[in-house]
N, C-alpha and C positions, 0 to 999 in steps of 0.2 A: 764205967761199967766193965767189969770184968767178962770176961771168954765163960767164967764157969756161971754166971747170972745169967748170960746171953744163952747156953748151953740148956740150962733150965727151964727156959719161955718159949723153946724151942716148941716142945712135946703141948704145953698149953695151947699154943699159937694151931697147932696142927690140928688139935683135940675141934677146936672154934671153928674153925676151918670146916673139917668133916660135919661138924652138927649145924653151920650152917648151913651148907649144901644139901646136909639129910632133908631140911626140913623145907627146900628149894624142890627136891622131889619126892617127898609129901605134899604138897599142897599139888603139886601137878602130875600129880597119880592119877586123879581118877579121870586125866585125858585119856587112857588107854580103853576105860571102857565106857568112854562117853556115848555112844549109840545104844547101850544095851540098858543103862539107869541115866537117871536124873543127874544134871555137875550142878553143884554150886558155882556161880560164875565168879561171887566175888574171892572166894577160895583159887578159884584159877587165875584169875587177876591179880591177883596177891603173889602169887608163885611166881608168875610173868614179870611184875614188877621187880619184884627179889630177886631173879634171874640177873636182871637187866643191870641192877644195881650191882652185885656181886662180881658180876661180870665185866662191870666198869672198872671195876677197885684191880681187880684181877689184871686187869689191860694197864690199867695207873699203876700199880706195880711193877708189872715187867718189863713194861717199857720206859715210864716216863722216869722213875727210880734208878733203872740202868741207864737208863740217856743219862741223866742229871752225876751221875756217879765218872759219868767217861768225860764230860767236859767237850763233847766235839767243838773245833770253834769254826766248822763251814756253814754257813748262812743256808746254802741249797738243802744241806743234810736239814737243819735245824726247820725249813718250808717241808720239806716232803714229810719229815715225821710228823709234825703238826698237821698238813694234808691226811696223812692216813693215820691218826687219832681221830679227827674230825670228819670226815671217811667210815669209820669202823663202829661209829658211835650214833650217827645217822642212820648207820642201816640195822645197828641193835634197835633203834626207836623205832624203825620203820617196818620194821619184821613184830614189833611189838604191836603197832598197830593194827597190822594186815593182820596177823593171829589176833588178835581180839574180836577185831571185824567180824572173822571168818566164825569163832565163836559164838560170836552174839547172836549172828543169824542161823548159825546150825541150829540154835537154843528157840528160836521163833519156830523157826520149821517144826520142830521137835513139839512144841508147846501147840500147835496149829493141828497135828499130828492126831494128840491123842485127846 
């Protein structure tokens, strides 16, 4: 592949990027004015999840892409970045969870409410 092909996928690449993040907050817009209307849950579920996932890919990139690029050969380095992938990834899920949680029950109350 040439410099001027790689050059060209560049502005693509960017383009997918941006629109998929637009639509990471759309779907988790109408958290802002969750007390004043009605959320669709599985809409914000949906965003949460796309979050979670993009956000992976994102970390799989910068990290695990430039590790693999530099070749470290110390064993400790190679434990602790695996440590804190496994680490970083846990607590996307776990902050996933707690906000849904947190969600579902604002949505009872709210629903008990009115």
């Amino acid at each position: 592949m040439s410099s001027r092909q790689s050059a060209q996928r560049n502005p693509r690449e960017i383009f997918i990027e941006i629109v998929k993040w637009a639509l990471v907050i759309w779907l988790l817009w109408p958290l802002g004015g969750m007390g004043q209307s009605p959320v669709s849950v599985l809409r914000i579920v949906t965003g949460i999840a796309l979050f979670v996932i993009f956000g992976g890919k994102v970390l799989y990139d910068v990290i695990i892409l430039d590790y693999m690029k530099q070749k470290r050969e110390s064993r400790k380095k190679d434990l602790i970045t695996l440590l804190g992938i496994v680490l970083v990834s846990a607590m996307m899920v776990g902050l996933f969870m707690i906000f849904t949680t947190i969600l579902i029950v604002m949505l009872m109350q709210q629903a008990q409410n009115s």
